[in-house]
C-alpha positions as a printed NumPy array, in Angstrom:
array([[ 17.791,  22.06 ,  -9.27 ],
       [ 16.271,  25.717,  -8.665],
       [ 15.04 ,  26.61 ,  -5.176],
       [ 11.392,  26.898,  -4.263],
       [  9.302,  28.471,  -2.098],
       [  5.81 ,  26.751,  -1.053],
       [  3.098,  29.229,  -1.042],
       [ -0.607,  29.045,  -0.388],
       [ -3.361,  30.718,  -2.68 ],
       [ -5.526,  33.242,  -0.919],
       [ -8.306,  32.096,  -3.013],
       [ -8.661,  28.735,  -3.874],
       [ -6.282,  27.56 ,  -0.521],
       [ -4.235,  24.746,  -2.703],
       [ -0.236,  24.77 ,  -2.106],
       [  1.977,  25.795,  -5.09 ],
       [  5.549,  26.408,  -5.851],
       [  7.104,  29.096,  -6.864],
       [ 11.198,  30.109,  -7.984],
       [ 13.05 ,  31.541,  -4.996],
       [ 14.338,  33.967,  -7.437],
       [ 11.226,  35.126,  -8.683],
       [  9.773,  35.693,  -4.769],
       [ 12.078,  37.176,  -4.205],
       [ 12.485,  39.464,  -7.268],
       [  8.402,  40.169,  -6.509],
       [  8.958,  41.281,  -3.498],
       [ 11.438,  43.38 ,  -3.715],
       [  9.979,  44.973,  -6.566],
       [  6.622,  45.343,  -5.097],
       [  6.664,  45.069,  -1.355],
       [  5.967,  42.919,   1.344],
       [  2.723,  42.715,   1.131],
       [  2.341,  41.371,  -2.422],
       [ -0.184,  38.664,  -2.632],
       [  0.865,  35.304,  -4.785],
       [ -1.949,  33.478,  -6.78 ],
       [ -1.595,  30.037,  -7.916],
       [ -2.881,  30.363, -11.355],
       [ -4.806,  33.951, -13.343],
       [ -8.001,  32.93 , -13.432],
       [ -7.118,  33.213,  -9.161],
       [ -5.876,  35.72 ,  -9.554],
       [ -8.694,  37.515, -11.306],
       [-11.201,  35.919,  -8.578],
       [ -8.178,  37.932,  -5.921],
       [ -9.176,  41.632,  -3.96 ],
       [ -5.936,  42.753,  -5.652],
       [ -7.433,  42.894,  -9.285],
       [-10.746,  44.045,  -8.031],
       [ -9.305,  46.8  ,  -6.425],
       [ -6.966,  47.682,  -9.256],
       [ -9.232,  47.883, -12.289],
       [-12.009,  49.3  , -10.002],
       [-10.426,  52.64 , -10.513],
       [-10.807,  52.778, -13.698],
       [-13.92 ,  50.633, -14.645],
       [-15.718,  53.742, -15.166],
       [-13.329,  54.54 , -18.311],
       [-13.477,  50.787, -19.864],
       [-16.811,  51.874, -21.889],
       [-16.429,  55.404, -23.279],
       [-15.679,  54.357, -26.316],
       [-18.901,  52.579, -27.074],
       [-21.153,  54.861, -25.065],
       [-20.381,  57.782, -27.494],
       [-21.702,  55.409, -30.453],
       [-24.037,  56.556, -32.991],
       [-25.62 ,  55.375, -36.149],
       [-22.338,  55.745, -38.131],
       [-19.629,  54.011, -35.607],
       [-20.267,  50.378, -37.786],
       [-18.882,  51.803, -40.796],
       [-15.991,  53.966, -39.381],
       [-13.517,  50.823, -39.753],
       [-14.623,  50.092, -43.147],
       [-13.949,  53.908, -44.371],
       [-10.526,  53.647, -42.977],
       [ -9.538,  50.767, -44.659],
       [-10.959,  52.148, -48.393],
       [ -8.618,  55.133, -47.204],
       [ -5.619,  53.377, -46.747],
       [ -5.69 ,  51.079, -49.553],
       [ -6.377,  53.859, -51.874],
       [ -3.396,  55.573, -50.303],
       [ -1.063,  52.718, -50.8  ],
       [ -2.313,  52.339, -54.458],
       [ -1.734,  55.359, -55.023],
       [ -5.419,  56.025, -56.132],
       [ -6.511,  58.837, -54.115],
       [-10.05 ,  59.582, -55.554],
       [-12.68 ,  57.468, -53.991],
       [-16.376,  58.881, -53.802],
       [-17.504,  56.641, -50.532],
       [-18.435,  58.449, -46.977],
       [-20.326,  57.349, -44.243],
       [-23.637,  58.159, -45.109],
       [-23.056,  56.412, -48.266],
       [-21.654,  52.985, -46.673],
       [-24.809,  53.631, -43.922],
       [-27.502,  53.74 , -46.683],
       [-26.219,  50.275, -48.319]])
C-alpha cells in the first residue's frame, strides 16, 4: 500500500490524501511554500491561480479585440485554401469580400 500524506484545502477546509511521493516530488520541484488543493475547480477558486493568470489577463483578448467585419470568414478561406492545395486544384476565385457579401 502507497504512503499518504493528509492535507487540508486552503479553500474549501475538507481533509484529502495525497501520494507521499508526489508531496514530495511537488515540493521539491516547487518549494516549500507550494499550496495543495483538493480538487481544480479549488484550485481555480485558490490566490495561487489568481495571481498567476493575473499577469497576463490583459493578453487573453487581443485576438478578438483586433476583429473586424471580415474575422468570421477568415477560417472558412483557409480551409477552401487547403483543400484546393491538397487536390491539387489551385485556382479558386473566392476572397473575403466575396464570402462577406453572401
Amino acid at each position: 500500500m502507497a504512503k499518504v500524506i493528509t492535507l487540508t484545502c486552503p479553500v474549501c477546509k475538507c481533509k484529502f490524501d495525497k501520494a507521499l511521493k508526489e508531496y514530495n516530488r511537488q515540493i521539491k520541484n516547487k518549494g516549500e511554500d507550494y499550496i495543495f488543493y483538493c480538487s481544480l475547480s479549488c484550485y481555480g477558486k485558490g490566490s495561487a491561480y489568481k495571481q498567476i493568470v493575473g499577469k497576463y489577463i490583459n493578453n487573453l483578448n487581443k485576438g478578438y479585440n483586433n476583429s473586424d467585419k471580415f474575422s468570421l470568414f477568415r477560417n472558412h478561406l483557409k480551409k477552401v485554401r487547403s483543400r484546393c492545395k491538397a487536390s491539387n486544384k489551385l485556382n479558386y476565385d473566392i476572397d473575403l469580400q466575396y464570402l462577406y457579401d453572401l
